[in-house]
N, C-alpha and C positions, 0 to 999 in steps of 0.2 A: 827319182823315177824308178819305179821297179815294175821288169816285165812279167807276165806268166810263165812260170815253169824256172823262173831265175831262184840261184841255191845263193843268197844274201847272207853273208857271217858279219854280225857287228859286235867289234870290241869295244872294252872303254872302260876306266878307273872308274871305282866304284862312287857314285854319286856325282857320274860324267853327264846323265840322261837317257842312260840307254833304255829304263824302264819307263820314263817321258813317252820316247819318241816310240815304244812297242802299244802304250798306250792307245797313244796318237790314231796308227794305223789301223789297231784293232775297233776303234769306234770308242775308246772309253772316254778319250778325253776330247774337248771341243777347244779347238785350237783358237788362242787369245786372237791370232792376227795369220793371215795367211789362210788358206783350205786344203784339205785335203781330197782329192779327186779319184773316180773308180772309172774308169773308162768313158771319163770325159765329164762324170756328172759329180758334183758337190754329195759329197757323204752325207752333211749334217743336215742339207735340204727338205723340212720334214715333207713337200710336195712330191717327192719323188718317191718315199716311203724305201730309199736305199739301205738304210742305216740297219733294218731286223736282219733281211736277207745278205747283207755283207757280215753282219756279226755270225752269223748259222754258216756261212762258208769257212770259218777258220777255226782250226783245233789249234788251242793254245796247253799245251805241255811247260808246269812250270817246273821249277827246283823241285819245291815239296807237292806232292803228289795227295790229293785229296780222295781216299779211297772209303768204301762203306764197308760196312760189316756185314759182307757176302763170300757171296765164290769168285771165284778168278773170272769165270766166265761171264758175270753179271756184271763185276767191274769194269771187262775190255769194251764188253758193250754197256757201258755206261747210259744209261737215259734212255733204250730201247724198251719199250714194253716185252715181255717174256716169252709172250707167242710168238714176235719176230725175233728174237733173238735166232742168229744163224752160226750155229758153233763150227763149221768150215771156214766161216769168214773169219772166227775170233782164232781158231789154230794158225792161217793164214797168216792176219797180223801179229799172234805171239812170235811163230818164225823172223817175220820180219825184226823183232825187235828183241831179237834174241833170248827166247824165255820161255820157249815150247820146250824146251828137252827139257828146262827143271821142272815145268808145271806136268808133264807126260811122267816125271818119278817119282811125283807124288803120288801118298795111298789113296788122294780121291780124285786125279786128276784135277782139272777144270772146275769140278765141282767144291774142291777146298777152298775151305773159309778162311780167308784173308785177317779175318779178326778186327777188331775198334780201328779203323784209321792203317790197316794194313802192318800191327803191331805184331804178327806169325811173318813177317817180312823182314827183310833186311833194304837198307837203303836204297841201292842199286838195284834190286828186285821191283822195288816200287816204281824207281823212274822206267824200269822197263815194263812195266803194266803201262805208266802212263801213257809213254811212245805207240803201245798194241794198242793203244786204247786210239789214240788220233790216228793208226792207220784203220781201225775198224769202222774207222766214218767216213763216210765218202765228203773229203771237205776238197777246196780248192785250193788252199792255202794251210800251208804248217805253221805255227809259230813254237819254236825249242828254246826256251827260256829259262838256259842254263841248264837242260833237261839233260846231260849227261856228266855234270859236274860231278856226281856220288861215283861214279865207275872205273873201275881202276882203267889203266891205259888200253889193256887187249877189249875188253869186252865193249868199250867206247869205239875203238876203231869199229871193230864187225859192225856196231849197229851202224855207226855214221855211212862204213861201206853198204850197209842193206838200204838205209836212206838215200843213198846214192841210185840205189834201183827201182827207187818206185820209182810211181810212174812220172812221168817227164813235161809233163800238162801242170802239175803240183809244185806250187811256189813253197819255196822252203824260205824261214829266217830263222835264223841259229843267232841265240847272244851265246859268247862263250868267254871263260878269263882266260882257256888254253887257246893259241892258234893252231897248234895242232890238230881241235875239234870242227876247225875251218876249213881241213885239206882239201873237202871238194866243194866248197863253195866258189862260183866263178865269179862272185863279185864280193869284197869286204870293205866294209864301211865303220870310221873309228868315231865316237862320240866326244868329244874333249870339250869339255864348260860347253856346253847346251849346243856344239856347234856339231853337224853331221859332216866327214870329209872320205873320201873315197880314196883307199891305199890302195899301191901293192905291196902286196906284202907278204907273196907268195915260196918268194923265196925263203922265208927266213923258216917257213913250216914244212917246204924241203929239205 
């Protein structure tokens, strides 16, 4: 059970489940046995038409960051048509996710073209578009799916501490291989052979 505004870190050896069960949550996959439930109602229930509008509430950030052959500005705001694009929002979210000072010294700001697949980028640069990119949508729920694995330790802290400051209505879930990238999640959950179990394990990230 996970509540609103809970910051969830799940760890787990690779080919534990954890991309299973982020599945699961997100709507991809249709659970053989069992349900999953959204405030009391059956997700896959097609009578209640749950399933679009849960999927539209969650920004899912993964490892590799899927970017076009635009500007910076078009990528944060990813999928908005042009006339709404609101470049206060997209500064806004690049701050948050640590990546306004580099895109501000740039020769064309915002406006710089990222290139095929975000190839004028460095790895780290891209997972931080992604992250600007899920705070530039108003979603309800974050999914970070391994979305700061590329970044060396400092510039992971600052974002996970700026995640820490949105807003507090916004469910976060972090999969990560460091616990260190879990320091403020107030609940972590480990995946071992397909089973979900709830540590603490906050000491050891102290």
């Amino acid at each position: 059970s996970i509540k609103k505004g809970d910051r969830v870190g799940i760890i787990g050896e690779t080919g534990s489940g954890k991309s299973t069960l982020m599945d699961l949550i997100i709507g991809l996959i249709i659970p053989k046995s069992g349900n999953i439930l959204i405030d009391g109602k059956f997700l896959h229930d097609k009578s209640n038409n749950l399933l679009q509008s849960w999927k539209s509430s969650i920004m899912h950030v993964p490892q590799n960051i899927y970017l076009i052959d635009s500007s910076i500005a078009e990528n944060i705001a990813f999928g908005v048509s042009s006339e709404k694009v609101n470049l206060k929002k997209i500064k806004y979210a690049a701050k948050k996710a640590e990546i306004h000072e580099f895109i501000e010294n740039l020769p064309n700001g915002y406006k710089t073209s990222v290139g095929e697949n975000g190839v004028r980028l460095s790895g780290g640069q891209k997972q931080r578009i992604g992250i600007a990119r899920a705070l530039y949508n108003d979603v309800t729920i974050m999914v970070l799916d391994e979305a700061t694995s590329s970044l060396d330790s400092k510039t992971e802290r600052l974002i996970i501490d700026s995640i820490e400051k949105i807003n507090k209505e916004i469910t976060i879930i972090m999969i990560a291989h460091r616990l260190t990238s879990l320091k403020n999640c107030n609940r972590i959950l480990e995946v071992k052979k397909g089973k979900v179990v709830e540590k603490n394990l906050f000491r050891k990230i102290k």
